[in-house]
N, C-alpha and C positions, 0 to 999 in steps of 0.2 A: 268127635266123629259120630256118635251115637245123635249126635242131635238132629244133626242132616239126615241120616235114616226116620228120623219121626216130626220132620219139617210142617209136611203138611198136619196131622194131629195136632203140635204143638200153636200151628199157627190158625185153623180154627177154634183153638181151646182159648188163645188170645182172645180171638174175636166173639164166642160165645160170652167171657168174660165182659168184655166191654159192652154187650149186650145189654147183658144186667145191671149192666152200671148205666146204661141209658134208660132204660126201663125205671130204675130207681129214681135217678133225676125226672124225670117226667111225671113218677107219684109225685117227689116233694113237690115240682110246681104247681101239682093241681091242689095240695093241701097249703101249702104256705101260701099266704095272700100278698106278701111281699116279695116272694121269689119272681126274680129277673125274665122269666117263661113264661109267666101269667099274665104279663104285659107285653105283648111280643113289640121287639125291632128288629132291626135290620142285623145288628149286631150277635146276639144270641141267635136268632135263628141259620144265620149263615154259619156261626160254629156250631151246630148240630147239624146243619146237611153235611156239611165238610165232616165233620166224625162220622155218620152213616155212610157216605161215599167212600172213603177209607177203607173202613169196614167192609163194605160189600163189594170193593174190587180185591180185598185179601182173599176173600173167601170166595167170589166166583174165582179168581184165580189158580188159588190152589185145590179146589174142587174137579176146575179143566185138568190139573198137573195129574191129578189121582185118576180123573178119568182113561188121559191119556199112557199111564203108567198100567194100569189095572186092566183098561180095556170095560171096565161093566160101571155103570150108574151106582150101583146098590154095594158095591164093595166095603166103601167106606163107610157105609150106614151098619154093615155088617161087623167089622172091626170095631168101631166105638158101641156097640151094641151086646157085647159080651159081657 
């Protein structure tokens, strides 16, 4: 029960997470000269839009959910900012 009370926190903590883990992948490809991103195709790069897309309809959506719930923009910037 406690989890669905902190739905939206948890579910952009997810997606901060996988953030970094994109951010990370992105260093190795530009340092690894054999890594699979350094050489772009079709294949790699439609699984990174498709992860970013994911990602960014979690978090416009549960941002809308917070706005809607809260009523103000800044609520949530408020709360994870303590």
């Amino acid at each position: 029960m406690e989890l669905a009370t902190n739905q939206v926190e948890l579910t952009l903590g997810f997606v901060a997470a996988h953030g970094i883990h994109y951010a990370t992948v992105v260093a190795r490809a530009a340092i690894e000269p054999e890594n699979r991103l350094r050489h772009p195709s079709l294949e790699p790069l439609a699984v990174v839009a498709a992860g970013f897309g994911l990602l960014a309809l979690l978090a416009l959506r549960d941002r809308g959910q917070e706005r809607a719930r809260t009523g103000s923009p800044f609520t949530w910037w408020a709360r994870c900012s303590r």
